[in-house]
LUMDO-16694 format. One record per residue (C-alpha): x negated, y negated, z. Coordinates in pm, 1 decimal. Layout:
<sites>
- X	Y	Z .
...
</sites>
This chain:
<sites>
- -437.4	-841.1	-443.1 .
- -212.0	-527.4	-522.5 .
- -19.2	-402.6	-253.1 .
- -91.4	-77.6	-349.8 .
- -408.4	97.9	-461.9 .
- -602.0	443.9	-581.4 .
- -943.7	524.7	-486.3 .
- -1147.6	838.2	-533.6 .
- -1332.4	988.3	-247.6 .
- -1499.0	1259.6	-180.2 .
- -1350.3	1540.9	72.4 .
- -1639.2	1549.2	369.0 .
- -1565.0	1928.1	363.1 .
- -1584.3	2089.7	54.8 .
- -1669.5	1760.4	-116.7 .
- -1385.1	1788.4	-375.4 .
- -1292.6	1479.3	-551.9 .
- -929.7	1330.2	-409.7 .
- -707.3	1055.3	-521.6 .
- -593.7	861.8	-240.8 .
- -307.9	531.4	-247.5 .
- -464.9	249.8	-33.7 .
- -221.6	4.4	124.7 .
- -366.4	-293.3	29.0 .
- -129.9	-512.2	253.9 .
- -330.0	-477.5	564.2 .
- -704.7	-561.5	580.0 .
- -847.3	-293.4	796.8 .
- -659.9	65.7	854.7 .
- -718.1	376.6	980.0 .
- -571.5	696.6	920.9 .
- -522.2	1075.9	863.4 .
- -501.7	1226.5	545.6 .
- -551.5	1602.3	501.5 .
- -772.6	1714.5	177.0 .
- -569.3	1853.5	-134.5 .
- -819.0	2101.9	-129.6 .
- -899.7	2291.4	208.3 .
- -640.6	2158.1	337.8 .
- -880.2	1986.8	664.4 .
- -765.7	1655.7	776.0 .
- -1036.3	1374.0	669.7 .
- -1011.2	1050.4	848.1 .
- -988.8	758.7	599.8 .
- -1125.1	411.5	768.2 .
- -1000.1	141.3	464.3 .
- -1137.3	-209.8	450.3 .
- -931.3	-422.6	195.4 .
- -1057.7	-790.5	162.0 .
- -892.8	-1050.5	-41.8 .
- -1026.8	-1009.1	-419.1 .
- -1248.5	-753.9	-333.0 .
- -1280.4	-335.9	-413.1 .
- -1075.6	-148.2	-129.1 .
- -1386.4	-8.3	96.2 .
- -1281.7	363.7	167.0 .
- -1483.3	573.6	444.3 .
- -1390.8	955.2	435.9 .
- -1484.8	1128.3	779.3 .
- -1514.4	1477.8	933.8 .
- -1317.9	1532.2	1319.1 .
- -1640.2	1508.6	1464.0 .
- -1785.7	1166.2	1273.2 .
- -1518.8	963.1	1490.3 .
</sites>
């Protein structure tokens, strides 16, 4: 597992593509990251399981 990883998502906004670095050194994180866009903060849920493709959730203020 790399401790550190990029995955594309998909602002929940304006639904602009970003490039995010995942932290692969914890399995399940939370967090605020505001879109390189619009500039609106997107809450990133990020499930990262041994082997596996980081899981990345992108979420409006009001999905949470």
């Amino acid at each position: 597992m790399h401790l550190l990883d990029y995955s594309l998502i998909h602002c929940p906004y304006c639904g602009e593509a970003n490039e995010i670095a995942i932290d692969g050194s914890l399995e399940e994180q939370s967090y605020i990251e505001d879109c390189a866009i619009c500039c609106r903060p997107i809450t990133l849920r990020v499930t990262c399981l041994s082997g596996e493709i980081p899981q990345v959730t992108a979420l409006r203020e009001d999905e949470c």
